[in-house]
C-alpha positions as CSV (number, residue, x, y, z in Angstrom):
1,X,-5.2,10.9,-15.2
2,X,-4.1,9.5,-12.1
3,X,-6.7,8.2,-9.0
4,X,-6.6,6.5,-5.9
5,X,-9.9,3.1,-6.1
6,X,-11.1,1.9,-2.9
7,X,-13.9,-0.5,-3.2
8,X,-15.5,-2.2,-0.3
9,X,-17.2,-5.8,-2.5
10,X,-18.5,-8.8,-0.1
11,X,-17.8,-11.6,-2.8
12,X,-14.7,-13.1,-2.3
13,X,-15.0,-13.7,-6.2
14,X,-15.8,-10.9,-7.3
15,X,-13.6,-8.4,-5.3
16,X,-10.8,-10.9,-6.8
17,X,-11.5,-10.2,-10.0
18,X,-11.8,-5.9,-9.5
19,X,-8.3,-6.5,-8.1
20,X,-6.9,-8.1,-10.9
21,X,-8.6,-5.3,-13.5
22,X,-7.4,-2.6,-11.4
23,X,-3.3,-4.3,-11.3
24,X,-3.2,-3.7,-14.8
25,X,-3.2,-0.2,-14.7
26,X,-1.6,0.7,-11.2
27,X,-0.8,-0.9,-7.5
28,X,-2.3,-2.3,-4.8
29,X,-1.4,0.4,-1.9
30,X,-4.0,-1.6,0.3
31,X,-6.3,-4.6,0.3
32,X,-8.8,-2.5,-1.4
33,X,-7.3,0.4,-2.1
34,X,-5.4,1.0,-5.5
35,X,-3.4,3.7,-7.6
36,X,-3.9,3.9,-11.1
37,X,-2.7,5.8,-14.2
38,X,-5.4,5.8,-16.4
39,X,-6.6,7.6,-19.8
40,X,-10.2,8.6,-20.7
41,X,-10.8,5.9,-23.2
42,X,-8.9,2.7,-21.1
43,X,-11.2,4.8,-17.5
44,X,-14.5,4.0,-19.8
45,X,-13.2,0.4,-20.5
46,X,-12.9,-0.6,-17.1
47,X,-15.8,1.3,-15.7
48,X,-17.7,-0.3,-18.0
49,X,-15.9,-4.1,-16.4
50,X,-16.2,-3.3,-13.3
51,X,-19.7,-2.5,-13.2
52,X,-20.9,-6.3,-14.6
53,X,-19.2,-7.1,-10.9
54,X,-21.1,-4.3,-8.6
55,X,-24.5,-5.7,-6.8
56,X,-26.4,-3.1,-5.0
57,X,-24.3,-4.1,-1.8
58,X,-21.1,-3.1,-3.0
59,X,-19.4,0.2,-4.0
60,X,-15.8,1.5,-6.1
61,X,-14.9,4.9,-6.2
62,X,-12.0,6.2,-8.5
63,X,-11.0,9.5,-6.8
64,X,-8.9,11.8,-9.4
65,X,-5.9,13.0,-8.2
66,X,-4.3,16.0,-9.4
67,X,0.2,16.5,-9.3
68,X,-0.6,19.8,-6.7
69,X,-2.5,17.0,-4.6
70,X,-0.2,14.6,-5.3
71,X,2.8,16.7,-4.4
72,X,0.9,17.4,-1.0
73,X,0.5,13.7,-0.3
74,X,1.8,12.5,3.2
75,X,3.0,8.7,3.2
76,X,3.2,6.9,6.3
77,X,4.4,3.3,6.9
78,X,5.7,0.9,3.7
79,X,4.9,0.1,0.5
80,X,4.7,1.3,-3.1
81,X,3.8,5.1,-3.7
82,X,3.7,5.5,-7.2
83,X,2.5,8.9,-7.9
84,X,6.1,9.8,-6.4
85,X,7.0,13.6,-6.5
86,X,9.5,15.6,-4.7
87,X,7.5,17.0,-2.7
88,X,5.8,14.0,-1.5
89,X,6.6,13.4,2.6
90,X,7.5,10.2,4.2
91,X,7.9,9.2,7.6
């Protein structure tokens, strides 16, 4: 399953670290923004990581994202898109 992560973590430490578990399965398409491809069994792994780093302050969300959302997908500016599909627009 594909998804786009944004988190928004105060600790400089801490938001480090949920960068460098989320790299490992996708990109960094912003500072805090990732795309991951991800099955069931790895998604339960790293929810289960992530949350030893989540204080009441901070929040992730993994947002699934499906090939006919994908394929509607406007991309703007520069950088890495990897959930590429034909029908994907850039400008």
């Amino acid at each position: 399953m594909k998804y786009v992560v944004c988190f928004d973590i105060s600790n400089d430490k801490k938001r480090k670290i949920i960068g460098d578990i989320l790299s490992e399965f996708g990109v960094r398409v912003q500072r805090s923004v990732f795309e991951i491809e991800i099955n069931k069994i790895s998604l339960k792994k790293i929810l289960a990581e992530i949350e030893k780093y989540i204080s009441k302050n901070n929040s992730i969300r993994f947002y699934p994202m499906h090939n006919d959302t994908i394929k509607k997908s406007i991309f703007l500016g520069f950088g890495s898109f990897p959930f590429d599909g034909e029908d994907v627009y850039y400008f």
